[in-house]
N, C-alpha and C positions, 0 to 999 in steps of 0.2 A: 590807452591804446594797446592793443594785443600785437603779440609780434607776429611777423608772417612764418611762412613754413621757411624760407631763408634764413631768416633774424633766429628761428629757432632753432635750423641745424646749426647756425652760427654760434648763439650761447650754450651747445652741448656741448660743443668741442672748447670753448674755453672754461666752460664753468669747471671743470675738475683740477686746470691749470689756476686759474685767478682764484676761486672762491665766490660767494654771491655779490660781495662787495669788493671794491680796492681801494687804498689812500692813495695819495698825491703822486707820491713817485713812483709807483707802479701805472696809473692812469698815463701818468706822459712817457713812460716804456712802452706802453700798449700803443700811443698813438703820436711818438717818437719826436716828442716837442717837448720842450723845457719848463719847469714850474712855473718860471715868470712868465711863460708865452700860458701856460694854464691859470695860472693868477688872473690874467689880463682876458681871456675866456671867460670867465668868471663875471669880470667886471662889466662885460659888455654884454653878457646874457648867451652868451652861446657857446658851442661846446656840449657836454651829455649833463642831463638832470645832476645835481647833485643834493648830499644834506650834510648838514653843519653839526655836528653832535653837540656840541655846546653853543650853540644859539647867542648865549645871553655875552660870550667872552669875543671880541673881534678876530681871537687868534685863533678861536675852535677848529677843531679837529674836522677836515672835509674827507668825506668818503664819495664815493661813486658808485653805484646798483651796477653791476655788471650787465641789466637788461637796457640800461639808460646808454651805457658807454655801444653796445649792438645798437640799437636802435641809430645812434649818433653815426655810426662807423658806416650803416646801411640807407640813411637817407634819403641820400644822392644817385645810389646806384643805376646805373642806368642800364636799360636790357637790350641787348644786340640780337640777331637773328641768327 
């Protein structure tokens, strides 16, 4: 899914603050919830894309695409007149 022109002014202005990607505790800074309440996002499938870099270990290391966490933030948005 491509981002809109929103989603896009949106990840201009944090991409140079975050980076392309972010780990755990910067993810729930950005969207001002707790690791366990991101844990538990996780668990039930929702929340922004993520990837596991070690795959094969249950503890692996979770990152966040900076274009997944917009995307997530932008959803919802609803447009007023």
């Amino acid at each position: 899914m491509k981002l809109t022109d929103e989603q896009k002014e949106l990840y201009s202005l944090m991409l140079p603050v975050y980076g392309a990607s972010v780990n755990q505790k910067t993810y729930c800074e950005i969207l001002n919830i707790s690791l366990a309440t991101a844990y538990r996002m996780r668990e039930q499938g929702i929340g922004a894309s993520y990837k596991k870099l070690d795959s094969k270990s249950k503890n692996g290391t979770v990152v966040y695409p900076l274009q997944e966490i917009v995307k997530y933030l932008t959803q919802f948005n609803i447009k007023t007149a």
